[in-house]
Backbone as CSV, one residue per row, in Angstrom:
resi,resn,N_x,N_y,N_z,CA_x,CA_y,CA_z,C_x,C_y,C_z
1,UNK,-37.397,19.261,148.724,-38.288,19.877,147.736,-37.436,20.536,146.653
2,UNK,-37.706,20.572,144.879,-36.571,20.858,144.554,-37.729,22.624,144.244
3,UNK,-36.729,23.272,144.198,-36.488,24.370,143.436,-37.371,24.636,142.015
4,UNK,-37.347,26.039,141.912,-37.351,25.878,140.482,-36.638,27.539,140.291
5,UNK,-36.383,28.181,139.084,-35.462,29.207,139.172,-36.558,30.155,139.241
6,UNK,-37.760,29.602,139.074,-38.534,30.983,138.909,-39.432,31.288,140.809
7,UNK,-39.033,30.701,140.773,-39.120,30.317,142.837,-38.954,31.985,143.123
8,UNK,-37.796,32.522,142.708,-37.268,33.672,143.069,-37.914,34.814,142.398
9,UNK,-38.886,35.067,141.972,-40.007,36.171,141.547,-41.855,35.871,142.446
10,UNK,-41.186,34.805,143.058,-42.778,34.274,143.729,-42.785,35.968,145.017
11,UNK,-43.785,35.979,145.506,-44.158,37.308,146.573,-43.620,36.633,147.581
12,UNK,-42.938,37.136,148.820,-42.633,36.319,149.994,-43.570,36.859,150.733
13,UNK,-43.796,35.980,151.617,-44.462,35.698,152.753,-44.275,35.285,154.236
14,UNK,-44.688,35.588,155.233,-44.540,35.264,156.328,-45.851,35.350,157.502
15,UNK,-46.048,33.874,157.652,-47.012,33.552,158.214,-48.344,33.729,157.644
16,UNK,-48.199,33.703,156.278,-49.588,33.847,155.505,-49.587,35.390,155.146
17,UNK,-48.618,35.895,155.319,-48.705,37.631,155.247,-47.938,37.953,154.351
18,UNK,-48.782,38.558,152.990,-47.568,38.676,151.778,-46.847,40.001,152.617
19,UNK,-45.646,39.793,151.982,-44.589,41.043,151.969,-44.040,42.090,151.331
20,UNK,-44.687,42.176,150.076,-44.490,42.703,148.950,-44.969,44.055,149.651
21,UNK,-45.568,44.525,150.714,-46.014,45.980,151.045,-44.644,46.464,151.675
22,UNK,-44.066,45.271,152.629,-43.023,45.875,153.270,-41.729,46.074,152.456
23,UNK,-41.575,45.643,151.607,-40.621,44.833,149.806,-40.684,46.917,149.662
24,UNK,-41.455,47.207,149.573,-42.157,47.996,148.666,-41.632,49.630,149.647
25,UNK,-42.266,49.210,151.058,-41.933,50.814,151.910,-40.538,51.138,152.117
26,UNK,-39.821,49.829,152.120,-38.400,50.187,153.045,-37.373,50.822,152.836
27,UNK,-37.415,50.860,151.194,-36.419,51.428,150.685,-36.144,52.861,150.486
28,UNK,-37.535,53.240,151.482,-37.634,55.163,152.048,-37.003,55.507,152.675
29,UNK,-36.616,54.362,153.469,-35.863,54.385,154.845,-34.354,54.769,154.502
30,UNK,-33.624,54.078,153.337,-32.407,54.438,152.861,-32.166,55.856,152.365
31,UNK,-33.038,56.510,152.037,-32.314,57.821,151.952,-32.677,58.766,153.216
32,UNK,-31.147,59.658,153.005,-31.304,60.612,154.415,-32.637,61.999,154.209
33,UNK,-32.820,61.988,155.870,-33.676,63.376,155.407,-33.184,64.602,155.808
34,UNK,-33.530,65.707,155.180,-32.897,66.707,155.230,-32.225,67.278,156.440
35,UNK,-31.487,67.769,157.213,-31.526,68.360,158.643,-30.547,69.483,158.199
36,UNK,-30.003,70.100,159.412,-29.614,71.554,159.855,-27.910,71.546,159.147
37,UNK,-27.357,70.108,158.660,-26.187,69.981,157.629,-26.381,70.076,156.313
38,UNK,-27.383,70.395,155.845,-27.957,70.450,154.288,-26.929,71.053,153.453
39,UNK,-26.162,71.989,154.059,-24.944,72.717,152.905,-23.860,71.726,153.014
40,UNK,-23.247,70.782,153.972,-22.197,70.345,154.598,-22.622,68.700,154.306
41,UNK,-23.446,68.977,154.072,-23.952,66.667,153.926,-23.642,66.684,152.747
42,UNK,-22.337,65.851,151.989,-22.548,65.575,150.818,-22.962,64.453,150.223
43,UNK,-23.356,63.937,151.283,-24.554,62.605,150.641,-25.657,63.566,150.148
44,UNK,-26.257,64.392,151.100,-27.512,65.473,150.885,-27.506,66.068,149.664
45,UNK,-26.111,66.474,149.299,-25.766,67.274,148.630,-25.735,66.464,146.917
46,UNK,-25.116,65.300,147.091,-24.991,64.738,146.159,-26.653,64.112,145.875
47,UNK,-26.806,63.976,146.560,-29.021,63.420,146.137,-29.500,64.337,145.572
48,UNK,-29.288,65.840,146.359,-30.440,66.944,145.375,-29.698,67.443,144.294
49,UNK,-28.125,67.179,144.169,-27.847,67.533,142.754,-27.962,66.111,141.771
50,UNK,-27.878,65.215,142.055,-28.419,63.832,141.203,-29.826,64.030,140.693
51,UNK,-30.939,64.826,141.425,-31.938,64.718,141.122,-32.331,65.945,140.277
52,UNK,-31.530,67.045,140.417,-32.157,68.203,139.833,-31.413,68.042,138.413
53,UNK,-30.434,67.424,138.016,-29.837,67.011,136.987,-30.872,66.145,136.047
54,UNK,-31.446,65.246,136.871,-32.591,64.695,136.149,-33.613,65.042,135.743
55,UNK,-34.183,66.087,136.736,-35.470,66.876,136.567,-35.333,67.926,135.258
56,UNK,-34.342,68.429,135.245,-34.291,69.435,134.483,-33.713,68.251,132.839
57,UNK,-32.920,67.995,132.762,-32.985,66.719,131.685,-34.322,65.797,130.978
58,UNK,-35.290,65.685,131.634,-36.401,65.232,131.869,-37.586,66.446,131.135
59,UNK,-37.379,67.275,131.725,-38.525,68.208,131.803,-38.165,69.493,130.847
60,UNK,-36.903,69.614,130.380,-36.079,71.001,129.513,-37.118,71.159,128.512
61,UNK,-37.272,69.631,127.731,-37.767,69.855,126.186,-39.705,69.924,126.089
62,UNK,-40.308,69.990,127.781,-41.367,70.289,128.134,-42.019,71.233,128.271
63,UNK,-43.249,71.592,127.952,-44.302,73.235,128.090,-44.053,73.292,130.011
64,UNK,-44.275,74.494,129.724,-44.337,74.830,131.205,-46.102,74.115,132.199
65,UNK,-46.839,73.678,131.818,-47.253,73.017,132.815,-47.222,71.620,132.582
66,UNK,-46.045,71.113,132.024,-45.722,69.970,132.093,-44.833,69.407,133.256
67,UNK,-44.396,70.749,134.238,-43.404,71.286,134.852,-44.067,70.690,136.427
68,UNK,-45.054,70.545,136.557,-45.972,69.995,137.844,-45.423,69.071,138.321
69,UNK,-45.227,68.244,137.177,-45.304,66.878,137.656,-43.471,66.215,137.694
70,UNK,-43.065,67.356,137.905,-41.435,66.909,138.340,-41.208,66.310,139.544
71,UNK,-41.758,66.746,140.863,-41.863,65.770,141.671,-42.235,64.517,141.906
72,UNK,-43.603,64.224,140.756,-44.101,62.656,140.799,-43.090,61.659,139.759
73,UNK,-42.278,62.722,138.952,-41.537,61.598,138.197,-40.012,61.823,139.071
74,UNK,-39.538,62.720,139.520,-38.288,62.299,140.254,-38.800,61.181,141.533
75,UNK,-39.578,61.484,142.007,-39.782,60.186,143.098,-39.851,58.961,142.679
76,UNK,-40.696,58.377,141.449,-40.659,57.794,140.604,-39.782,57.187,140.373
77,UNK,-38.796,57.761,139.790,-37.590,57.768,138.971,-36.496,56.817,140.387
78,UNK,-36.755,57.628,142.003,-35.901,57.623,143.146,-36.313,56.203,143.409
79,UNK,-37.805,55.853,143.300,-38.433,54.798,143.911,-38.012,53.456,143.034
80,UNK,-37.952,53.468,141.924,-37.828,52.371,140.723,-36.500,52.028,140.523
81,UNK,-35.733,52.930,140.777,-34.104,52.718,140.929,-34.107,52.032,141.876
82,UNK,-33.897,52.501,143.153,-33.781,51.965,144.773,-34.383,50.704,144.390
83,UNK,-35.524,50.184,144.203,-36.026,48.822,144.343,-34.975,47.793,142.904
84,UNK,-34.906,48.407,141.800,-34.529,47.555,140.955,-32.691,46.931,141.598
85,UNK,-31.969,48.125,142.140,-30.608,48.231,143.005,-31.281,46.845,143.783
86,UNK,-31.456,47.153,144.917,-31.588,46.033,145.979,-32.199,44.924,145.422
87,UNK,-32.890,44.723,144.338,-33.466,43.030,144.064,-32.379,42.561,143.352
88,UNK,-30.487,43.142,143.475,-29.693,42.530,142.804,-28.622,41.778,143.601
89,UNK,-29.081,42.654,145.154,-28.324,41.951,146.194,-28.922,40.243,146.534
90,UNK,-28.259,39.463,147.467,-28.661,38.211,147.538,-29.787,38.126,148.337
91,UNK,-30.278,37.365,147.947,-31.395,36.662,149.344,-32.416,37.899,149.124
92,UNK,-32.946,38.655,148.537,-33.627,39.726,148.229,-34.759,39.633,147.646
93,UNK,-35.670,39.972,147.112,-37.072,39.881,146.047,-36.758,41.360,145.589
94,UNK,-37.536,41.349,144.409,-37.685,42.590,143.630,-38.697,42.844,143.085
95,UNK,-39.869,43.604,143.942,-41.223,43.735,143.600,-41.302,44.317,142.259
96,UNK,-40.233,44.737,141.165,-40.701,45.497,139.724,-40.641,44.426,139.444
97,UNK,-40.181,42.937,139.304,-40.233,42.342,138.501,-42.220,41.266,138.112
98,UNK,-42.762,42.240,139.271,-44.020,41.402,139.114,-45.125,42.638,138.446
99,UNK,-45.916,41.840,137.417,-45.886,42.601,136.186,-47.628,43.748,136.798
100,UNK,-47.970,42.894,137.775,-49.273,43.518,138.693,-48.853,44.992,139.349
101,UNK,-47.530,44.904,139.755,-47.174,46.210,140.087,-46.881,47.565,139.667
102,UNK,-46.227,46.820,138.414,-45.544,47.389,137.443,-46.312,48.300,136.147
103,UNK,-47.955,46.916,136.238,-49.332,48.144,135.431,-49.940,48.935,136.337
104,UNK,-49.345,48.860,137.723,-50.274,49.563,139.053,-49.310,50.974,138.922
105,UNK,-48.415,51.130,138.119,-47.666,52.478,137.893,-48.347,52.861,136.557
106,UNK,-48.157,51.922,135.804,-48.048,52.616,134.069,-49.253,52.764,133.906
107,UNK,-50.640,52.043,134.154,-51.776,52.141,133.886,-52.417,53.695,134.641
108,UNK,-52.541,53.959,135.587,-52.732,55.476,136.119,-52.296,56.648,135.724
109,UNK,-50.725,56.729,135.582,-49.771,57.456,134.997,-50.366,57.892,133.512
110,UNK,-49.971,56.841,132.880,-50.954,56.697,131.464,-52.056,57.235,130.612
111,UNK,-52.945,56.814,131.666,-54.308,56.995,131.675,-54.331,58.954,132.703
112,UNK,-53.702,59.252,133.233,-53.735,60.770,133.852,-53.352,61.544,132.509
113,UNK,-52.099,61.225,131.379,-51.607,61.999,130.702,-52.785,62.437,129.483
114,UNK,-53.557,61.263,129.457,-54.595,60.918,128.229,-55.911,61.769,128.490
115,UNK,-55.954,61.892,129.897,-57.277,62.886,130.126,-56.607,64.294,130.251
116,UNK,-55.406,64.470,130.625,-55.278,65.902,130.799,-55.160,66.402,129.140
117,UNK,-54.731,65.652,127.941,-54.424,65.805,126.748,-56.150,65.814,126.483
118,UNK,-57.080,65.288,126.861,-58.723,65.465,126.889,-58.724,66.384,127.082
119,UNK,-58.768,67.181,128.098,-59.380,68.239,128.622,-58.767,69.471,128.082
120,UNK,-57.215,69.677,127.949,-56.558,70.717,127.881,-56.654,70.969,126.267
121,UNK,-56.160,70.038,125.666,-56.792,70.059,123.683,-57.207,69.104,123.183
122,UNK,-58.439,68.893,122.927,-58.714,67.563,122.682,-58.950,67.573,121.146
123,UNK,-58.390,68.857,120.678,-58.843,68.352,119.407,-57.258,68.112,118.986
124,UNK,-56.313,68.456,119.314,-54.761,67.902,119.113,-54.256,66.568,119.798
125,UNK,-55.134,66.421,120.505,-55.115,64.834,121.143,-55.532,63.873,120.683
126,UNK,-56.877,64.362,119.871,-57.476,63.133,119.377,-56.799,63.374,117.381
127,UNK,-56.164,64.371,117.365,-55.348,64.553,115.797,-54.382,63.569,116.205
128,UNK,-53.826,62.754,116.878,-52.691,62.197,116.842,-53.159,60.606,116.451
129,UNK,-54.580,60.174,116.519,-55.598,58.724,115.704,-55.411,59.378,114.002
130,UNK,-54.874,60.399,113.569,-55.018,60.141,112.332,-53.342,61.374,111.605
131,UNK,-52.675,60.947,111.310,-52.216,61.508,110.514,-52.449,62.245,109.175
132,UNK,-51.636,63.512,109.177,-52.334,64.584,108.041,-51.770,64.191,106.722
133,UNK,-52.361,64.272,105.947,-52.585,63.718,104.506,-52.704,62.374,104.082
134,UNK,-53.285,61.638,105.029,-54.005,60.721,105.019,-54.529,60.168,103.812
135,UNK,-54.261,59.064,102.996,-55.276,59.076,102.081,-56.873,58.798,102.198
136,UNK,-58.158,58.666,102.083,-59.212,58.849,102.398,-59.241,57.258,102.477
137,UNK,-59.252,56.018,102.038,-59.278,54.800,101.970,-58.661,53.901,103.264
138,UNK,-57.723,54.862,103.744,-56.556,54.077,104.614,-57.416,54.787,105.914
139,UNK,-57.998,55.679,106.168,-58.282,56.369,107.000,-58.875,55.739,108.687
140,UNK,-60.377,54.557,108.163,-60.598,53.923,109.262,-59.353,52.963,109.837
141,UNK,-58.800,52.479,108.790,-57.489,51.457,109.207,-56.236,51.939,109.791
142,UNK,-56.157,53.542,109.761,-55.318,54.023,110.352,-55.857,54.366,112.308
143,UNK,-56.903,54.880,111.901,-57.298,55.327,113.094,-57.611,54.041,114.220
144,UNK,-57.598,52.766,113.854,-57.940,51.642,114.305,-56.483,51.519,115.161
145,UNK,-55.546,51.285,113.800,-54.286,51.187,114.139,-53.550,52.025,115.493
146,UNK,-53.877,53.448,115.003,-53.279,54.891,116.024,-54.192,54.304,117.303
147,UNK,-55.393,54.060,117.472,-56.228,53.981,118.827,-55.596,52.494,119.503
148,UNK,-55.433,51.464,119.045,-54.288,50.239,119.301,-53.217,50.423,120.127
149,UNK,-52.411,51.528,119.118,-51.095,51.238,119.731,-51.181,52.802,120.948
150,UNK,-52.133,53.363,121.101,-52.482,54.326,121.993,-52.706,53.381,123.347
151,UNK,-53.736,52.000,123.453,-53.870,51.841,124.512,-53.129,50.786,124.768
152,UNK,-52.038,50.025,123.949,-51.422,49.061,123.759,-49.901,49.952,124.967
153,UNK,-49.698,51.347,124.954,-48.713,51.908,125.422,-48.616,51.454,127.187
154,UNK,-49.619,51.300,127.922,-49.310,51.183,129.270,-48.894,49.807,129.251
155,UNK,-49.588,48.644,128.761,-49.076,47.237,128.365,-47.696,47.614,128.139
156,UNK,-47.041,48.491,127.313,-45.716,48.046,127.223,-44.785,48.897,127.838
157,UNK,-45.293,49.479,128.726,-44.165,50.398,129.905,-44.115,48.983,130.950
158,UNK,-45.216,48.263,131.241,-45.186,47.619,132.552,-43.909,46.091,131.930
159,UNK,-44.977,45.755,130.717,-44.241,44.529,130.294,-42.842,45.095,129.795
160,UNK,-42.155,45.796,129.346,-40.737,46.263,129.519,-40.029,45.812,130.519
161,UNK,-40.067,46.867,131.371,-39.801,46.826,132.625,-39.760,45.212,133.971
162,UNK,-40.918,44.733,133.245,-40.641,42.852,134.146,-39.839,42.110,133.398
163,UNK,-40.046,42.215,132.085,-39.149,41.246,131.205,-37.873,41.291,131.289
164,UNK,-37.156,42.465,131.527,-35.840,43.489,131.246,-35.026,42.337,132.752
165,UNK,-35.887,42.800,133.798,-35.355,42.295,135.250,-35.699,41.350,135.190
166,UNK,-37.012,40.331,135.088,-37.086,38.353,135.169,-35.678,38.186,134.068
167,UNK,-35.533,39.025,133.001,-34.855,37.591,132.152,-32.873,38.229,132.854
168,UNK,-32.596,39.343,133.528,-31.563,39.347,134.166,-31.400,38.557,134.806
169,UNK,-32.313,38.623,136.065,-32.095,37.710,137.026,-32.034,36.098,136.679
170,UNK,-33.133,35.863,136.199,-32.948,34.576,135.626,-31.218,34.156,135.238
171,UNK,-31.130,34.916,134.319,-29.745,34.393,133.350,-28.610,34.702,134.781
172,UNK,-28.556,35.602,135.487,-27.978,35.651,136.706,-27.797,34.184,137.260
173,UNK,-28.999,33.743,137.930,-29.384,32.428,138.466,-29.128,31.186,137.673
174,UNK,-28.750,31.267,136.221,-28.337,30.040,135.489,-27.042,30.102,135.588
175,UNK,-25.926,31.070,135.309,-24.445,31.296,135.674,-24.161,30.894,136.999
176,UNK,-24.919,31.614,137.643,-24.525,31.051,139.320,-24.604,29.491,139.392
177,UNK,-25.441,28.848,138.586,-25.974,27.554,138.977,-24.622,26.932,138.454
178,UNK,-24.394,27.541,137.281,-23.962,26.800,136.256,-22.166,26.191,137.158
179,UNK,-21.463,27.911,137.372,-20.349,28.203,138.270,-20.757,27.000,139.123
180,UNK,-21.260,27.164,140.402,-21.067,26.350,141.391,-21.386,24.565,141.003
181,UNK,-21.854,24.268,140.006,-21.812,22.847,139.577,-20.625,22.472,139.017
182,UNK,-20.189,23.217,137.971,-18.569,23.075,137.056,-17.262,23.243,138.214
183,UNK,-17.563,23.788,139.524,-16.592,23.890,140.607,-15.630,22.952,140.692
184,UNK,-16.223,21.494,141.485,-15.389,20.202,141.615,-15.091,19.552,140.730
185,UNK,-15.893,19.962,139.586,-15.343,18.945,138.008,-14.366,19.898,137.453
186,UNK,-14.413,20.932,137.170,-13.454,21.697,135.779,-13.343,22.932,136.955
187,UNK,-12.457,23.058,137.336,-12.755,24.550,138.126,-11.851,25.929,137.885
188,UNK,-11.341,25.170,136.246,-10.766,26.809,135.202,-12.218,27.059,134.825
189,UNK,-13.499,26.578,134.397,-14.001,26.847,133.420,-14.888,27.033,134.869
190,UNK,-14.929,26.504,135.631,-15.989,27.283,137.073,-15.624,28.977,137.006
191,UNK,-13.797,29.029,137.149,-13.436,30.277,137.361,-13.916,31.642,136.263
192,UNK,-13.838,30.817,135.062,-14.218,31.618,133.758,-16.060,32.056,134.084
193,UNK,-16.520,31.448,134.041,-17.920,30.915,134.183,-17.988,32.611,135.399
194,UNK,-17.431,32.308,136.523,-17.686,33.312,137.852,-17.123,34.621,136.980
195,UNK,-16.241,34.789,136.706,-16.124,36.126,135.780,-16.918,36.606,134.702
196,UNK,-17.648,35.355,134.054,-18.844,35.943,133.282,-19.587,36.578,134.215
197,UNK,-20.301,35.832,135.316,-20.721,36.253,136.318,-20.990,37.797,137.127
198,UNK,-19.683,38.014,136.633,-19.702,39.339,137.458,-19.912,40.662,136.978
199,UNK,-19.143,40.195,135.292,-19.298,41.130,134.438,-21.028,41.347,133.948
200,UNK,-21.729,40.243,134.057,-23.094,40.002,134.057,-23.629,40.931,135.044
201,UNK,-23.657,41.041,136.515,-23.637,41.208,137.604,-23.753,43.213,137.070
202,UNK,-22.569,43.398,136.333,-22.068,44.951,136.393,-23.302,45.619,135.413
203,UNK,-24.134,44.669,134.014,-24.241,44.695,133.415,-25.857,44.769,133.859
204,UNK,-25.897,44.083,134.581,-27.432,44.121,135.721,-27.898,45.357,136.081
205,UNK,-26.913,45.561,136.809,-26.526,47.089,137.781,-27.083,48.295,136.968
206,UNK,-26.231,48.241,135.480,-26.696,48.999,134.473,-28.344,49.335,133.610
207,UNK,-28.449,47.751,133.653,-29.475,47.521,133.262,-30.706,48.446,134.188
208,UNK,-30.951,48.199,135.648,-31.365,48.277,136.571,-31.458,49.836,136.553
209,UNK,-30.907,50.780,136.845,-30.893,52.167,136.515,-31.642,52.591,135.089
210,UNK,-31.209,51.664,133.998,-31.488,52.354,132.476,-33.147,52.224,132.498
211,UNK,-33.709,50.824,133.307,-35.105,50.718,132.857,-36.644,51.425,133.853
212,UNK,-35.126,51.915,135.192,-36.076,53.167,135.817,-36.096,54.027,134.786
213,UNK,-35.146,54.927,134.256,-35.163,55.654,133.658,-36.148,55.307,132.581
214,UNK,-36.284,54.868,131.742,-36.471,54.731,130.147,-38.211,54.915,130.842
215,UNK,-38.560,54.004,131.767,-40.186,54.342,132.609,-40.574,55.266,132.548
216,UNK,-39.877,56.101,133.180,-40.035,57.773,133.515,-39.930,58.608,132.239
217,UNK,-38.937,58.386,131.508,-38.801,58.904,130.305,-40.039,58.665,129.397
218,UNK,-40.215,57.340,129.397,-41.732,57.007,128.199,-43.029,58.263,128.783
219,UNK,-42.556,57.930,130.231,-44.370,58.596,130.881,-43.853,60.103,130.493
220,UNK,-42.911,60.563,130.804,-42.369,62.324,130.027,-42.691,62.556,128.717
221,UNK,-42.629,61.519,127.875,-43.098,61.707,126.619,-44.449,61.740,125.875
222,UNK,-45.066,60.770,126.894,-46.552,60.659,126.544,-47.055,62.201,127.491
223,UNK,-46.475,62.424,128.334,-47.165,63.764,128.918,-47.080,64.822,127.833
224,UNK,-45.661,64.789,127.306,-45.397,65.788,126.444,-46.442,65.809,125.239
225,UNK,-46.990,64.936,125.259,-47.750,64.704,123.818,-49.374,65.216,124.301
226,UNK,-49.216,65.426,125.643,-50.471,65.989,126.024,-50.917,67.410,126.592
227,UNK,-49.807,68.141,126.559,-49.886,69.375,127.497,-49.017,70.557,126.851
């Protein structure tokens, strides 16, 4: 049966049983939990200062009850890393790259920042459909525009975020292909080819961290715009 490259974003399964739930829990399992070494663990040690570095980076240029929701975006932040990391190892899946999951974050998230910006000022919430000094002519065409790219925003946290990782991996999976075919024919330009490879590989890695972040960061900003 041949292949195809996009084979490797399909949901796995076993025995008719998608896996994408278990894809999804396991990577809880990798971090330690707290115990009676908490001063002396510097794995421990190094997690809650990795994270409070973020939180406070994250949350500095925020009102104080924007301040709540530091736990749902460092977990966030813990959860979207960890999964994007491991869908770079082999033989792996990477549930962010499927775009159902990915609006099953941004669409809620989203949509929470937009009602609390309802409820808490809605008349500075709904000032952001029209800019001040407006000319009177441009006015419905602006507010058309501002309400657009208002609900157009969860569409593009999710679609970010799949595109960023399908078109890594992908281009990953064409080098690899490419390397192990050029092997027995040319195998300087196999060797060259595997060093693109890797530097690709490092470049992944990077990638993979920046587009947890930039997630978390967008949803910090749209909060900020509400509270």
């Amino acid at each position: 049966m041949t292949l195809s490259f996009f084979d490797q974003f399909a949901s796995p399964t076993y025995l008719g049983v998608p896996l994408i739930a278990l894809a999804i829990a396991l990577p809880w399992l990798l971090y330690p939990a707290p115990t009676g070494r908490w001063v002396t663990n510097r794995l421990l040690g190094l997690q809650t200062w990795s994270l409070n570095r973020f939180t406070n980076q994250l949350l500095l240029p925020m009102n104080t009850p924007g301040h709540k929701w530091a736990a749902l975006f460092a977990s966030l932040m813990v959860f979207l890393l960890t999964i994007n990391m491991l869908g770079l190892l082999p033989y792996t899946f990477t549930p962010t790259t499927q775009l159902s999951l990915n609006m099953g974050f941004a669409l809620p998230l989203w949509l929470a920042t937009v009602i609390i910006g309802m409820q808490n000022q809605p008349t500075h919430a709904l000032g952001h459909l029209l800019p001040e000094g407006t000319p009177t002519p441009l006015i419905p065409v602006l507010i058309i525009i501002e309400t657009i790219s208002l609900f157009i925003r969860p569409l593009a946290l999710g679609v970010r975020l799949t595109a960023n990782l399908t078109a890594g991996h992908l281009l990953m999976q064409l080098i690899a292909t490419a390397a192990y075919v050029l092997l027995p024919l040319m195998p300087t330009v196999a060797l060259l080819t595997t060093v693109l490879l890797f530097l690709l590989t490092l470049l992944e890695v990077a990638v993979a961290m920046i587009q947890a972040y930039v997630f978390v960061l967008l949803l910090s900003l749209y909060l900020q715009e509400n509270v």
